[in-house]
Structure formats: C-alpha cells, structure tokens
RODO-2510 file (C-alpha; in nm, 4 decimals, decimal comma):
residues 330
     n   res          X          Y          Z
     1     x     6,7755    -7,3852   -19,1736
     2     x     7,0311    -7,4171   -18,8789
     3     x     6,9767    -7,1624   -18,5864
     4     x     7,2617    -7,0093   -18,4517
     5     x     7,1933    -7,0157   -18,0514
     6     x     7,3391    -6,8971   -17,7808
     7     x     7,2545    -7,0590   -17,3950
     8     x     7,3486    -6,8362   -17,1166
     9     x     7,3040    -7,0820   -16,7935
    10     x     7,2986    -7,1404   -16,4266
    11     x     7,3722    -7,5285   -16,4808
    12     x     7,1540    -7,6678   -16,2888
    13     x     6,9575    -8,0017   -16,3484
    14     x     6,6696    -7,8550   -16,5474
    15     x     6,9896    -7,6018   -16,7390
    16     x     7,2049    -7,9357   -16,8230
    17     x     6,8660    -8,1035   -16,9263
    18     x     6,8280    -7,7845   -17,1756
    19     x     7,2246    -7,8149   -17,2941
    20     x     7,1767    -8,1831   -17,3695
    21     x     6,9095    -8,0728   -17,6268
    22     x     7,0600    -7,7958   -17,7653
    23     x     7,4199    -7,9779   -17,8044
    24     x     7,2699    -8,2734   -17,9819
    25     x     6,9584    -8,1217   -18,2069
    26     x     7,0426    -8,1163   -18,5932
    27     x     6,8578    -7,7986   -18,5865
    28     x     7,0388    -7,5690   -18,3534
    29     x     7,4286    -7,4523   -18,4007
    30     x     7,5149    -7,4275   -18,0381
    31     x     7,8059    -7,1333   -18,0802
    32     x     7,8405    -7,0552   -17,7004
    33     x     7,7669    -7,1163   -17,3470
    34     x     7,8008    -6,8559   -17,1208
    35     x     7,7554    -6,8804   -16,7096
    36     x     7,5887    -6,7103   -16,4045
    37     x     7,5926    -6,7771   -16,0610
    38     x     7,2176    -6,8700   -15,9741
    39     x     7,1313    -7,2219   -15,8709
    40     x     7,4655    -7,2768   -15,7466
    41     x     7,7834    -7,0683   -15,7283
    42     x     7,9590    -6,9394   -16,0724
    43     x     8,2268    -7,1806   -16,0631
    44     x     8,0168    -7,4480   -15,9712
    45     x     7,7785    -7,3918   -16,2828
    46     x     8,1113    -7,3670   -16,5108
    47     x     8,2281    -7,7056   -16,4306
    48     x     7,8746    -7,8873   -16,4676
    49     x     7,8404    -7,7289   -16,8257
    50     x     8,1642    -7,8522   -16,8966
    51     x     8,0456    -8,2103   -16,7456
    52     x     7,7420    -8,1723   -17,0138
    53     x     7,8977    -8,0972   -17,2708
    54     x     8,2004    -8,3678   -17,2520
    55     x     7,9550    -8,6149   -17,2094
    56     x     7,7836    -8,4883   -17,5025
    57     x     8,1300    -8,5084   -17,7040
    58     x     8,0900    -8,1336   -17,7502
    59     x     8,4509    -7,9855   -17,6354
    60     x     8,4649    -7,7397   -17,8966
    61     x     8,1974    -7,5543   -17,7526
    62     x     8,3090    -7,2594   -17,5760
    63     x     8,2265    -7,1833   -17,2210
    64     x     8,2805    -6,8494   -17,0155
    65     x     8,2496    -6,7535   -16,6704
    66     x     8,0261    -6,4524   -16,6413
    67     x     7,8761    -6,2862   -16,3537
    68     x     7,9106    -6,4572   -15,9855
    69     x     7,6330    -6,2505   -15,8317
    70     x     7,3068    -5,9939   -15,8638
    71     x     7,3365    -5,6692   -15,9447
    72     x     7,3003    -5,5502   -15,6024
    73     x     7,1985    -5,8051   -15,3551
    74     x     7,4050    -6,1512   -15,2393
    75     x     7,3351    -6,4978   -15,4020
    76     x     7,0337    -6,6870   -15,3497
    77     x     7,2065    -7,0248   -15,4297
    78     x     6,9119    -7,3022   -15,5116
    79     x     7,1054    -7,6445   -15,4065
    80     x     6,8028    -7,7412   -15,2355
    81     x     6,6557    -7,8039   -15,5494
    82     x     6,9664    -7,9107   -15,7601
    83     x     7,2199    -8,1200   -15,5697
    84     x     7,5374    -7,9877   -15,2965
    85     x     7,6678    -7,9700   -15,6498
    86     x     7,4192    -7,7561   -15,8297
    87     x     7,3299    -8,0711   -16,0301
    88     x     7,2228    -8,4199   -15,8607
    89     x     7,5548    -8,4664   -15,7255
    90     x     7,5912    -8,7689   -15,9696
    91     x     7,9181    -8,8074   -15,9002
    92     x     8,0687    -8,8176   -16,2062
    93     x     8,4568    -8,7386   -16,2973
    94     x     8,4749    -8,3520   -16,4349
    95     x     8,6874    -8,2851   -16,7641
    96     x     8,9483    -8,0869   -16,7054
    97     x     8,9044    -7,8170   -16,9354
    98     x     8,9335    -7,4537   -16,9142
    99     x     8,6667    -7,2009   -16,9779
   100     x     8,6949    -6,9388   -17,2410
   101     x     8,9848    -6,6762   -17,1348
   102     x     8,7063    -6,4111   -17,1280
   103     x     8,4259    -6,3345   -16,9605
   104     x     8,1015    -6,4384   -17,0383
   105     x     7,9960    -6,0734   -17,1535
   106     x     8,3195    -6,0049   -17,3635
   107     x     8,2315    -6,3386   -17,5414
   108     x     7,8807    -6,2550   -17,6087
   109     x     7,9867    -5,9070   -17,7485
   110     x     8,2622    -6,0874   -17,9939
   111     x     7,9698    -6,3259   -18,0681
   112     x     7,6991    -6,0921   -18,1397
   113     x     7,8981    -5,8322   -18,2746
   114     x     8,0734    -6,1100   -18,5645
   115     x     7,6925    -6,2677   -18,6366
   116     x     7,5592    -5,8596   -18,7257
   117     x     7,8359    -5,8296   -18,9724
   118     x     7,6991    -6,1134   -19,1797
   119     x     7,4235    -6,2257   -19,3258
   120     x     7,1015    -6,1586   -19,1225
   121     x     7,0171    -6,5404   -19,1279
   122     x     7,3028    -6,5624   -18,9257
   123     x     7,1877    -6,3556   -18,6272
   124     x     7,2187    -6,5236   -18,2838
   125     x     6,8957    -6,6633   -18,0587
   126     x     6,9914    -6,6121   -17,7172
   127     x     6,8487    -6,8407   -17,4570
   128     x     6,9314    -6,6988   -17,1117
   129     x     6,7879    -6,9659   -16,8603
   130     x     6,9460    -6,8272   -16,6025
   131     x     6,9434    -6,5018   -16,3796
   132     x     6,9851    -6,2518   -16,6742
   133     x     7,2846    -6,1041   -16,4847
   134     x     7,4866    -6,1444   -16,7759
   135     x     7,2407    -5,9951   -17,0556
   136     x     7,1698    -5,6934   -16,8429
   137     x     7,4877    -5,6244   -16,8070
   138     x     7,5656    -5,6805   -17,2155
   139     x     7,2927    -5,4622   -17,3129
   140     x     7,4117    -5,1777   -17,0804
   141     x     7,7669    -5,1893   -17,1669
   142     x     7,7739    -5,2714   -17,5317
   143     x     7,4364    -5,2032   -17,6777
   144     x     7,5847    -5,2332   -17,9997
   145     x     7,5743    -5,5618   -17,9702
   146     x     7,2439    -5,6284   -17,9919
   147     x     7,2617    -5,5694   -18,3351
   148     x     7,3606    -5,9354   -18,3736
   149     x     7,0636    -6,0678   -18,2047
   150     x     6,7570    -6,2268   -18,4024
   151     x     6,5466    -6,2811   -18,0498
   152     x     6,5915    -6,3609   -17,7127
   153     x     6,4358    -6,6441   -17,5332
   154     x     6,4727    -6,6923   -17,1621
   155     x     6,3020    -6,8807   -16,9201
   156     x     6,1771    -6,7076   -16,6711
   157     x     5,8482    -6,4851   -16,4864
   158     x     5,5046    -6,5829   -16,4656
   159     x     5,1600    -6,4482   -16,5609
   160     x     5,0287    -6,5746   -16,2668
   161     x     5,2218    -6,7963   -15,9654
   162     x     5,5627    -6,8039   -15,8468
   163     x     5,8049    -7,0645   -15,7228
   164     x     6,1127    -6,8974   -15,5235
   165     x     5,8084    -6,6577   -15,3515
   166     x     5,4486    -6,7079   -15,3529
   167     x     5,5169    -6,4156   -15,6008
   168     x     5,7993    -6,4193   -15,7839
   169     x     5,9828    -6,7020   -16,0182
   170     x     6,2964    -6,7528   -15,9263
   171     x     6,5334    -6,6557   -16,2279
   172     x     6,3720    -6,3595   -16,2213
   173     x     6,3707    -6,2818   -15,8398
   174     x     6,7738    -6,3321   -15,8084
   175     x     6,8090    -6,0591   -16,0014
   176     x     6,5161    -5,8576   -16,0814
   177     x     6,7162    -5,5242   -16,1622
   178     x     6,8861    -5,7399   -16,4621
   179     x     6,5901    -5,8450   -16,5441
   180     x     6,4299    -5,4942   -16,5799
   181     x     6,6922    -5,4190   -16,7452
   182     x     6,7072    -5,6209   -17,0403
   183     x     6,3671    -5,5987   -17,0627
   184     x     6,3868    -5,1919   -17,1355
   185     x     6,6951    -5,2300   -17,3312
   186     x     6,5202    -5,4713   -17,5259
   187     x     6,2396    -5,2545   -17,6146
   188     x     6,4957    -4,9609   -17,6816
   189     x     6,7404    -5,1433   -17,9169
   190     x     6,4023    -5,3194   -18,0640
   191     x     6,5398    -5,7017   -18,0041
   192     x     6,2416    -5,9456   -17,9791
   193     x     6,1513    -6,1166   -17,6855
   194     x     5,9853    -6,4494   -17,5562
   195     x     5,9064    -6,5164   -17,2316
   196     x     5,8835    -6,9195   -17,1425
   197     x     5,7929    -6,8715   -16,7499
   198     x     5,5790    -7,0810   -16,5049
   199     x     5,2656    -7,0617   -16,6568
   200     x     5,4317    -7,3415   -16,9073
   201     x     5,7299    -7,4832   -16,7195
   202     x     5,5854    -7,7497   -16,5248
   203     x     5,3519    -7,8737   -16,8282
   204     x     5,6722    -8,0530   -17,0301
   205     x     5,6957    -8,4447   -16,8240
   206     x     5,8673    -8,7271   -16,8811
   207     x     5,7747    -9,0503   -16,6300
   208     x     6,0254    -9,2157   -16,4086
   209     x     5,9787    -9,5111   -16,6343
   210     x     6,1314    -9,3784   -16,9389
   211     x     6,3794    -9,2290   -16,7293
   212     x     6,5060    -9,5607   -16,5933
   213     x     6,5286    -9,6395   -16,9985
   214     x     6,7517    -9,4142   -17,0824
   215     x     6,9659    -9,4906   -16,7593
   216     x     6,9868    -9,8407   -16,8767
   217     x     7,1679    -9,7768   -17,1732
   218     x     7,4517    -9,7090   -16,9882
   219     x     7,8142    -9,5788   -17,0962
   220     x     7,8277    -9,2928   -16,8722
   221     x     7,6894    -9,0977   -17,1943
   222     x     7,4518    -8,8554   -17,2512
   223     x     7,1701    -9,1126   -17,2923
   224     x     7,2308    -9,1927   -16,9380
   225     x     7,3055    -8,8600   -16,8055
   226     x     6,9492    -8,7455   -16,8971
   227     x     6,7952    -9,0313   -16,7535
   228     x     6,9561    -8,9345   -16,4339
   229     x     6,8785    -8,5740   -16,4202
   230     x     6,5686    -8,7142   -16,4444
   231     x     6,5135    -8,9693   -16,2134
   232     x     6,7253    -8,7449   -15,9570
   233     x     6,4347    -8,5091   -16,0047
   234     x     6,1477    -8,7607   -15,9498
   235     x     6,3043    -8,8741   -15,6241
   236     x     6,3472    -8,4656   -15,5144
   237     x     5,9778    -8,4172   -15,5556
   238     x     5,8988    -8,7870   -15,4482
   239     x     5,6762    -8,8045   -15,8107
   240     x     5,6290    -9,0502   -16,1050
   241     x     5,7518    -8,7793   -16,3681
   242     x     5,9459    -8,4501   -16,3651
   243     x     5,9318    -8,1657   -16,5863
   244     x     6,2446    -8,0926   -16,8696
   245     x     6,2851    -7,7583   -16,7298
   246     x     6,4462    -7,4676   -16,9394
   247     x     6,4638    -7,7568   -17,1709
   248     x     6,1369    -7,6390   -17,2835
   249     x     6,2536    -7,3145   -17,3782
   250     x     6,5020    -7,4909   -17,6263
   251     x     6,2165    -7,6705   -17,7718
   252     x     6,0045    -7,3457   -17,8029
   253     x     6,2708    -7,2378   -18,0497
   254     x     6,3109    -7,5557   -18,1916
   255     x     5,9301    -7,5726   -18,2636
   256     x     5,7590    -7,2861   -18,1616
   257     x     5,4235    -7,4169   -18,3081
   258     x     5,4190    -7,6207   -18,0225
   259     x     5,3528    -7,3385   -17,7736
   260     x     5,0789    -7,0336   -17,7405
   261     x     5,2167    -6,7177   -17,6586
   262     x     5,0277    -6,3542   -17,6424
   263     x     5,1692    -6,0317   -17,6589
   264     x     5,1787    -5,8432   -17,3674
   265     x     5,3071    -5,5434   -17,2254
   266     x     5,5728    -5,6593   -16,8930
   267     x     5,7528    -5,4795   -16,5827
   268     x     5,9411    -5,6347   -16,2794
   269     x     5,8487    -5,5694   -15,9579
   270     x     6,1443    -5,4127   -15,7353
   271     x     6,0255    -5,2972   -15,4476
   272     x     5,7017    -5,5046   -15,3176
   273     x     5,7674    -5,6726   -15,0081
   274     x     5,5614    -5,9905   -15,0463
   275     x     5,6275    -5,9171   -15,4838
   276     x     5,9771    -5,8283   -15,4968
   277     x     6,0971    -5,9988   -15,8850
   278     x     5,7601    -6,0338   -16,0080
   279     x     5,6807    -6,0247   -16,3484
   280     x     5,3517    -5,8474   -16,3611
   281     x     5,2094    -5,9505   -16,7186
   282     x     4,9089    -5,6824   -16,8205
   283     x     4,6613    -5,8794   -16,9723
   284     x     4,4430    -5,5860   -16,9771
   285     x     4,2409    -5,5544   -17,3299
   286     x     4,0150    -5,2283   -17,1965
   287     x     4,1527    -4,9014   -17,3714
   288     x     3,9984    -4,7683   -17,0651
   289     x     4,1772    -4,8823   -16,7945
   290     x     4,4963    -4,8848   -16,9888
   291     x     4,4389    -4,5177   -17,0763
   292     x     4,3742    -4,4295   -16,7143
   293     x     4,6466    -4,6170   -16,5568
   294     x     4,8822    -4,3287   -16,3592
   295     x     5,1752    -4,6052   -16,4302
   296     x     5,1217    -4,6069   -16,7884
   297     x     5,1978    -4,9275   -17,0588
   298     x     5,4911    -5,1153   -16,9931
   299     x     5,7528    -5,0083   -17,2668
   300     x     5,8238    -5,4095   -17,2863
   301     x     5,5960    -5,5952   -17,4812
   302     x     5,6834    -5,9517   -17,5001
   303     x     5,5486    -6,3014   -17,6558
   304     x     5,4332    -6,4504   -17,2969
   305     x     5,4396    -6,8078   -17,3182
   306     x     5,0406    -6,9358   -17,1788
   307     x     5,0149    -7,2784   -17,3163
   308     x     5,2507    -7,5039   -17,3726
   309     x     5,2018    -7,8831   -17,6158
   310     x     5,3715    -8,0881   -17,2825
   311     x     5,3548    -8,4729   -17,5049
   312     x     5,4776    -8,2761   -17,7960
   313     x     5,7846    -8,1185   -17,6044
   314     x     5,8719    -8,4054   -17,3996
   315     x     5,8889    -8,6154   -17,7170
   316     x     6,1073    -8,3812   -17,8738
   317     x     6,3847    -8,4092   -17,6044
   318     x     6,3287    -8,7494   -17,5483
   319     x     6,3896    -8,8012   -17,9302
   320     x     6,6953    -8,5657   -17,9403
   321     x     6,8613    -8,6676   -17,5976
   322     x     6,7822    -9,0483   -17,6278
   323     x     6,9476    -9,0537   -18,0193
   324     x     6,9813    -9,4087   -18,1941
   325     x     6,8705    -9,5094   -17,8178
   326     x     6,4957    -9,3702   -17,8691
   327     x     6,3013    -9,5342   -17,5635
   328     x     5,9902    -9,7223   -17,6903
   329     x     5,6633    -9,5503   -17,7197
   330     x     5,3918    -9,6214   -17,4430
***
C-alpha cells in the first residue's frame, strides 16, 4: 500500500538527501513539502527544496514557506555544517518556481483536514526533520487537524548525546518550546509518535566510493545530486563515509523492521543552562522510582528510535536514489 507522507524540512544536505528518497520511492505518495528556517534561513531552505525536487522531475509537488524563526528566541542558522547556501553550495541553477500561495501551516491544515474526511488508509505520515516550528504551531492553532494524521515521524532528540550542545540535538534545541509542544499536543489529540534522534542518526553510511559512483553518472540529475551531497559531506568531516541523515527517518517509515524502537515516556528541557532542548528519554522500568518522582511521568510516550539496521538503510536509499543507475555491490 502507498503511504501518503508529508516532509516538513529545513533543506539542508542531510533534508535534500531525505527528499530525494521520499520523491523517488514507489512506496511513499509525497503530497507536500512544507519549510522552516533551521539550518539556513526560510527562504534559503524554500529554494533548495525546490532545487531537489526539479532535479528529481517532481514540480507538481507543492512547497510552502512556513515559519522563519523559533518560537521565542532568534535563529541558530547551521551553514557551518551545510554550505553558505544551506546545502553544499553546489552551485547549481535554481528553478524558478513559486512556492505554494500559503503558508506552510495553512497547507498542512487543508492537507490533513482533506486526508480525515476519507478513508482512514488515507491518513497522512508526517515527517518533520526540521525544527518542529511549524507542527507546534499546527497543533496549537488547528488541533482539528490532527485528525488527518496516521503518525508523526521526526528526526530529532537523543536518549543519550547531543550534537548542537554537549546536551541537546540540534532540531530540537532551535526550538525546544515547539518541540514541547507537539509533543503534549500529541499525547492530547492521541497522534502517534516516533522519535528517529542521535542515538540512530549517525549509524546509516554510505563510503566516499559509492558516492563518487553516483557522481559519475552525470546529467546534473538526481543520481548525481546525491552523490554530491554526499561527497560534500565526507570532505566537511574529512571521512571515508557520511551518514544519510533525516534520510533515515524516511526509511524508518519505509521499513520500519529495520529499526528498534522502545516506548518511552519524553519531556524537553527548557530551562537548564548546560541542557537547554534536551530530550530527556525515561528509561526508568522501577515502579518505584517512577511512583516517587515529584515531576511525575511524562504525558508523551513515544517509540524512541535505539538501534538502527545502518547496511540495511543505506542500501535502501542507495537503491531508491541511484534508480536504473544502482552502484555495484562491494
């Protein structure tokens, strides 16, 4: 059965690496992109879906600006990570196309709101891999919506290590009221929830030699494009392989057999100095402790992503992205 999916992005290298997979997989109907300012400004991440998803032949897809900043605190941009251009500055000629006349929330409201009047096979994923800027502010405004939601997936948090702070991941620490927020309003209006977070991010590789591969093909295509996300990533790090990304979050939905999750109760951190956006996961099984706790259970209790298949993942974008173009297996 065809998924109906939504991706809610801060394009990004490791975002356009997840767009390439979910605009080409047989298995996913790719309804919507919506965009957040995150690793680089709003309008930035705008035009480089757009750039992924021309190259991917995919106009029809809509796109929407959404949200420029956090809740309450300025932009964190991440371009040391991404490119002056949010992604590897590749240099390649932008389509000229305009986003969606409304924003990113209105469209996810029309979206959600058509997919609960139908048929319940027919209710949206939603993969925010992104600050969550946009969901939180969905959820508060029209929690009707939610209604047409089968799950949400999002990349983002950590059981146990951090990347933007020794703490906190950072998704989750550009906007951690957001984040709180769909979290609770998740609970409330009873939509599932998967977390795909550090503990698992860094586990789905592909080499610098199968990246040069797929560059070869050539054409300016998506083939190519992947192939230089990735090897722009390799050279960042100065390593022999870089991870997919968020891409793995796409291919948690895609084949969520090929990732261990536990349920477990979650709350962001708001106020910590040094833990400010941390997801802290209780993986307390004591009846105890949890009993005695003057915080109480977290009302969000979420499929936390703990072990991830990497070979299995990274063969499922490298199948999907790489097409009639499949590099050779090693």
């Amino acid at each position: 059965m065809v998924r109906p999916v939504v991706l809610d992005v801060d394009t990004g290298v490791d975002d356009a690496m997840a767009l390439l997979l979910a605009a080409r997989h047989p298995a996913l109907d790719l309804r919507a992109v919506t965009c957040v300012g995150g690793n680089a400004s709003v309008d930035d991440v705008v035009s480089n879906t757009a750039l992924v998803l021309h190259t991917c032949g995919r106009p029809d897809i809509p796109v929407a600006r959404g949200a420029e900043r956090p809740l309450l605190e300025p932009p964190q941009e991440a371009r040391h990570v991404h490119g002056r251009d949010g992604m590897a500055d590749l240099g390649w000629v932008r389509p000229d196309v305009p986003p969606d006349p409304r924003h990113a929330v209105e469209l996810l409201r029309d979206l959600l709101r058509e997919a609960a009047a139908r048929d319940p096979s027919q209710r949206i994923t939603l993969l925010p891999l992104g600050p969550l800027t946009n969901i939180a502010l969905l959820m508060r405004t029209w929690p009707d919506a939610a209604a047409g939601l089968a799950e949400i997936v999002f990349m983002g948090g950590a059981a146990q290590t951090g990347n933007a702070t020794a703490s906190a991941e950072f998704n989750v620490w550009h906007d951690p009221e957001a984040a709180a927020i769909v979290l609770e309003s998740a609970a409330e209006l009873g939509v599932p929830v998967r977390m795909y977070g550090l503990d698992v991010f860094y586990d789905v590789r592909v080499g610098l030699d199968r990246a040069r591969e797929l560059v070869a093909v050539g054409g300016r295509g998506p083939v190519e494009l992947a192939g230089r996300l990735l090897e722009f990533s390799c050279a960042r790090f100065q390593a022999a392989d870089a991870t997919i990304g968020d891409a793995g979050a796409v291919c948690a939905v895609i084949d969520p057999e090929g990732l261990s999750t536990r349920r477990l109760p979650v709350r962001v951190e708001l106020t910590g100095t040094w833990s400010r956006g941390r997801t802290v996961v209780d993986r307390r099984d004591w009846a105890g402790d949890l009993s005695h706790d003057p915080h109480g259970v977290a009302p969000a209790v979420v499929e936390v992503a703990l072990e991830v298949d990497g070979g299995r993942y990274a063969d499922l974008w490298l199948s999907t992205v790489a097409g009639e173009h499949r590099v050779a297996e090693q």
